[in-house]
C-alpha positions as CSV (number, residue, x, y, z in Angstrom):
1,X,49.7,9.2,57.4
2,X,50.8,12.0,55.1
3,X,47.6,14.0,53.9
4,X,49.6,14.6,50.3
5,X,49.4,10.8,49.7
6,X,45.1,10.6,51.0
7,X,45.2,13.2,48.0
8,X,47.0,11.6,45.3
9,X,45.2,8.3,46.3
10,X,42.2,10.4,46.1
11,X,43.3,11.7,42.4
12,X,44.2,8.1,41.4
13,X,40.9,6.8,42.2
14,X,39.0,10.0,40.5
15,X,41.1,9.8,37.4
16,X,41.2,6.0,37.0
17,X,45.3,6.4,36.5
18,X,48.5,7.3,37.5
19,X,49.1,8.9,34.6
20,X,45.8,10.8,34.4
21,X,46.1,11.6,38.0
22,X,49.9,12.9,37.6
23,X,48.7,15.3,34.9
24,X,46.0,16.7,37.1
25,X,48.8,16.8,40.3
26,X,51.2,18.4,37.7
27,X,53.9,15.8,39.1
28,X,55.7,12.9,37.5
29,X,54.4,9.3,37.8
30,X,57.2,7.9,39.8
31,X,56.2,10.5,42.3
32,X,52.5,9.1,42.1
33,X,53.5,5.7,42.5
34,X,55.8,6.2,45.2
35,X,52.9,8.0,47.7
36,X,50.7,5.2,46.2
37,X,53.1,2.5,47.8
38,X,53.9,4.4,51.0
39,X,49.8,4.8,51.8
40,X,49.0,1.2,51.0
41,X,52.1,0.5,53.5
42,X,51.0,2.8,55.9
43,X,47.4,1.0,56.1
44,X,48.6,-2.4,55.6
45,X,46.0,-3.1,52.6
46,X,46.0,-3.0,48.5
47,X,43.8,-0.2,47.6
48,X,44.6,0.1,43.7
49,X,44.9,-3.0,41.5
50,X,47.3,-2.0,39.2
51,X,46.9,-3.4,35.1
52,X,47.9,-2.4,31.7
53,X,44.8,-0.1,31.3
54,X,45.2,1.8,34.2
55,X,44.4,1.1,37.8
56,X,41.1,-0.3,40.0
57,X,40.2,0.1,43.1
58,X,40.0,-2.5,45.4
59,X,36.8,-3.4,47.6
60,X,38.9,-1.7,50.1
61,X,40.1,1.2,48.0
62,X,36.4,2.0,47.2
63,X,34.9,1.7,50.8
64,X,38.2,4.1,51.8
65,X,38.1,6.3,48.6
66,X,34.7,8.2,50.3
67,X,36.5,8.8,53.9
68,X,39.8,9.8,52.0
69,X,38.2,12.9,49.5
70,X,35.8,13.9,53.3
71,X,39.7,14.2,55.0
72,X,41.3,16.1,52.1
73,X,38.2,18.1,51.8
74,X,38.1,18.8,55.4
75,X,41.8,19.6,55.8
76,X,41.4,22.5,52.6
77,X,38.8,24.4,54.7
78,X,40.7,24.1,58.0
79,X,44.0,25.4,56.0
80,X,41.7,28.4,54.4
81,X,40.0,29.1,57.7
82,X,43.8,29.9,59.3
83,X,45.2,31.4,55.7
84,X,45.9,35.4,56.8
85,X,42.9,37.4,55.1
86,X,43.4,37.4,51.7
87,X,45.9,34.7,50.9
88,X,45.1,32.3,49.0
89,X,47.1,28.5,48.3
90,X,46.6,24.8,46.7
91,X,45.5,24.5,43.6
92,X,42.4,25.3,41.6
93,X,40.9,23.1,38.8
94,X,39.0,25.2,36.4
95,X,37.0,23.0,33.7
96,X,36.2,26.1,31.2
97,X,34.1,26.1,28.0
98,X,36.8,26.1,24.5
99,X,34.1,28.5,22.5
100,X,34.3,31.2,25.3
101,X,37.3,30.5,27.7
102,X,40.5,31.4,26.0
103,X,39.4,34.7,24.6
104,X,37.2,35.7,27.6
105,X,37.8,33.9,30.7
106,X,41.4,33.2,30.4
107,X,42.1,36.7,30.9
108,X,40.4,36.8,34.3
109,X,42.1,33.4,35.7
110,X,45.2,35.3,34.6
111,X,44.6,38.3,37.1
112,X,43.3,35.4,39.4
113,X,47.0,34.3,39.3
114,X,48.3,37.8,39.4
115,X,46.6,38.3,42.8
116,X,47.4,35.5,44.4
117,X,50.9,34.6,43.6
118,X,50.9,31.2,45.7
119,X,48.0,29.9,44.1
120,X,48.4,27.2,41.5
121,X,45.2,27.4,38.5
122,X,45.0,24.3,36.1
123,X,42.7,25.2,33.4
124,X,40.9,22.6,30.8
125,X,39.4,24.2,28.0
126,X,36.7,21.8,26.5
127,X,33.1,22.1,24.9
128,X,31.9,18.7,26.2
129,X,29.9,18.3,29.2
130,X,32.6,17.5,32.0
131,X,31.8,15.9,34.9
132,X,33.3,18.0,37.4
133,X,33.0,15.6,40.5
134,X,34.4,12.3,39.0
135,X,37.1,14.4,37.2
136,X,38.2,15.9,40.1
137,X,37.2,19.6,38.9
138,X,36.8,22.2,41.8
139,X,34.7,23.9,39.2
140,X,33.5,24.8,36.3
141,X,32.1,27.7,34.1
142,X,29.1,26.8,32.2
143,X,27.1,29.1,29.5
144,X,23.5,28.4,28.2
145,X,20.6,26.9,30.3
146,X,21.6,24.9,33.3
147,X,20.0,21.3,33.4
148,X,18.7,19.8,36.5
149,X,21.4,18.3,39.0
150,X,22.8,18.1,42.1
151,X,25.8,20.8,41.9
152,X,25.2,24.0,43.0
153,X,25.4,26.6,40.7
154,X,26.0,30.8,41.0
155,X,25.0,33.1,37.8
156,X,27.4,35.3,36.9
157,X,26.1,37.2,34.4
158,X,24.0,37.3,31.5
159,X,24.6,35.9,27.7
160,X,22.6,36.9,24.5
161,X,21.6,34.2,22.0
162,X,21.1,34.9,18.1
163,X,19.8,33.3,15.4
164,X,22.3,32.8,12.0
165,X,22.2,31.8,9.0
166,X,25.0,33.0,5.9
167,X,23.8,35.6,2.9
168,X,24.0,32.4,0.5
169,X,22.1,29.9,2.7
170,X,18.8,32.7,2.9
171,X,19.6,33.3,-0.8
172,X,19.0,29.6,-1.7
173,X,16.5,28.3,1.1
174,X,14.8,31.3,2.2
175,X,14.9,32.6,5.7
176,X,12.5,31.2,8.2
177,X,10.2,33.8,9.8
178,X,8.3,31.7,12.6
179,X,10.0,28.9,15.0
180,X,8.1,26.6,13.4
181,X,9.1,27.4,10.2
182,X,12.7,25.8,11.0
183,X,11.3,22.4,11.0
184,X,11.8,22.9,7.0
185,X,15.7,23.9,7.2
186,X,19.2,22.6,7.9
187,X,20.1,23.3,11.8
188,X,23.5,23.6,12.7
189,X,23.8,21.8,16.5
190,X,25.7,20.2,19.4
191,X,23.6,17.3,19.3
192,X,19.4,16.6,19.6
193,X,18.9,19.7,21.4
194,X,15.9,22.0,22.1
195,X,15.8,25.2,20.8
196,X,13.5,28.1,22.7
197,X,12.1,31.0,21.3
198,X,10.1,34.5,23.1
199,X,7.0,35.2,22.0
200,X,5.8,38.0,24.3
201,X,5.7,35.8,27.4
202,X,5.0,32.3,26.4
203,X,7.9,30.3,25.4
204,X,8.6,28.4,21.9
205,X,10.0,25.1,21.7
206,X,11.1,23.6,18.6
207,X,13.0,20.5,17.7
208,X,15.6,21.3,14.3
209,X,17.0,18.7,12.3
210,X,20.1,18.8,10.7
211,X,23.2,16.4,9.4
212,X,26.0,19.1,10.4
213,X,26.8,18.7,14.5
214,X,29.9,19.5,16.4
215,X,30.5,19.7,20.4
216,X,32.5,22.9,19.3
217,X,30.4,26.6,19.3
218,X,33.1,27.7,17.3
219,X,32.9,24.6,14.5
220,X,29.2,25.6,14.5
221,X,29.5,29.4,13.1
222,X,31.9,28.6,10.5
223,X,30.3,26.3,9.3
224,X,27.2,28.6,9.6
225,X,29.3,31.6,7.9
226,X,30.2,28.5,4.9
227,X,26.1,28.5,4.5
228,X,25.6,24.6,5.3
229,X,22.8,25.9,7.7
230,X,21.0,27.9,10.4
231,X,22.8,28.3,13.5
232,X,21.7,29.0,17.4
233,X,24.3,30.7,19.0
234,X,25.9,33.0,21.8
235,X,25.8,36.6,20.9
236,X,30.2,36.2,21.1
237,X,30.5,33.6,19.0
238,X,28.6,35.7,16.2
239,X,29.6,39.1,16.8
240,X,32.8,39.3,14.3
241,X,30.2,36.8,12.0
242,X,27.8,39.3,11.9
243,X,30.0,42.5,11.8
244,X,31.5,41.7,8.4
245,X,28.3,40.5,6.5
246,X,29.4,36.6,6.9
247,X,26.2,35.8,9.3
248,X,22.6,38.0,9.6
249,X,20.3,37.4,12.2
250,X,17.3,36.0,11.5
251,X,13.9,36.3,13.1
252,X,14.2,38.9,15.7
253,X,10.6,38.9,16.3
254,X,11.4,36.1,18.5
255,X,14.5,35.7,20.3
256,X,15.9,33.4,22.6
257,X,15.4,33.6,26.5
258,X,18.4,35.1,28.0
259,X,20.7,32.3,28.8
260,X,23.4,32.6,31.8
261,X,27.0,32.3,32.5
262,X,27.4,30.3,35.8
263,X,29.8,29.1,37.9
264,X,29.0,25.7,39.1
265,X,30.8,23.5,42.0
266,X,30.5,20.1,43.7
267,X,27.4,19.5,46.2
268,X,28.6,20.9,49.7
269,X,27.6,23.4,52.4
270,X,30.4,25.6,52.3
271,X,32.4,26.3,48.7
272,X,35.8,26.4,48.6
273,X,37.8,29.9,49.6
274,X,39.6,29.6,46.5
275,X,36.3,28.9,44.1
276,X,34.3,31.9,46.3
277,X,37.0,34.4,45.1
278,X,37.2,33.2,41.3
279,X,33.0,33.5,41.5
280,X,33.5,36.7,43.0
281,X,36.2,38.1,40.3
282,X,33.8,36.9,37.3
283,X,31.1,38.5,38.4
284,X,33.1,41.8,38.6
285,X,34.0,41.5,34.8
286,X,30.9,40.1,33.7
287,X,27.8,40.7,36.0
């Protein structure tokens, strides 16, 4: 049984698709297909039900799903354990926040590939929530505060958050001086977040409202700089904002806790060579 068609199997089954499993694979479909065809020969058995909206598994294909990704994992770390010191192969699937990754992490991955010239890196830059595990995501860089889960999860540095709002927006609603003071304004957010506030050392929660959201930290300071509201926002996303006059920050009395950068990877005793030196490298350019 060839350990390149456990994988795409695996991939098929992650990504609910050939075609979604042959962009992750970076090969063509007929390839997928063809080590699709050759596994389900090898064991006898239909794993995938194949329809017009993509593929299923089978009862089989999801009782041999689990023991095919604990052989492809298991083959990875016998294959780093015998890799001369500091080679590195495969492939490495970053899932990488839009707002921040192609100004300020890119850059890094790109020495990542410099270093290790047998390495393959597949980046996807998005500001949604991805879930690394069913999309088949070795990991992922995450900025804010980390919610409660079962990944496991390495800080890499430190990030700053401000509170914006545009000259015009202050000029017609006032600027609020106390978090609870908000309740009264226009927040710019992601979705029904909190926001948190210092007060010495206790801890201010408040609740905005607002009719402008995006999933985009980008969307959210233009549209903070147009003055439709008050934003929350990483210290980089503002910086430029705030340097030309567009944004001002608004009450510094009580800033946000210090947020994190992190790098966060499926649950397992022992992470990945390849996802040990990217944690490694970020920390060097942002720790």
């Amino acid at each position: 049984m060839d350990i390149e068609d456990l994988q795409t199997f695996v991939e098929v089954a992650d990504a609910g698709g050939v075609s979604s499993a042959a962009r992750r694979l970076g090969v063509s479909k007929s390839i997928v297909s063809r080590r699709l065809f050759r596994l389900e020969a090898d064991l006898g058995i239909q794993l995938l039900s194949r329809t017009t909206r993509g593929a299923a598994l089978t009862e089989a294909g999801v009782t041999f799903r689990d023991h095919a990704a604990r052989v492809c994992a298991e083959i990875d770390i016998a294959r780093e354990t015998i890799l001369p010191a500091g080679d590195l192969r495969g492939r490495l699937r970053i899932a990488a926040p839009l707002s921040f990754g192609p100004t300020n992490l890119a850059p890094v991955f790109a020495e990542l590939a410099q270093r290790y010239p047998q390495l393959h890196i597949h980046t996807c830059y998005s500001d949604r929530f991805v879930d690394i595990v069913g999309e088949g995501f070795d990991c992922a860089i995450r900025v804010g505060y980390l919610s409660d889960s079962n990944l496991i999860a390495r800080r890499i540095g430190p990030i700053h958050g401000k509170l914006v709002a545009s000259p015009s927006y202050i000029k017609t609603y006032g600027a609020p001086e106390k978090p609870e003071e908000l309740l009264s304004h226009q927040a710019l957010m992601q979705g029904t977040e909190t926001w948190q506030f210092t007060d010495g050392d206790k801890t201010i929660s408040v609740h905005p409202q607002g009719r402008f959201k995006s999933d985009s930290g980008i969307a959210l300071a233009a549209a903070a700089a147009a003055g439709l509201g008050i934003a929350w926002l990483p210290a980089f996303l503002v910086e430029s904002y705030l340097a030309s006059g567009a944004l001002v920050s608004l009450m510094t009395r009580y800033p946000p806790p210090t947020a994190g950068m992190f790098v966060v990877r499926p649950p397992g005793s022992h992470p990945a060579r390849k996802v040990r030196v990217l944690t490694e490298l970020l920390i060097e350019h942002f720790g």
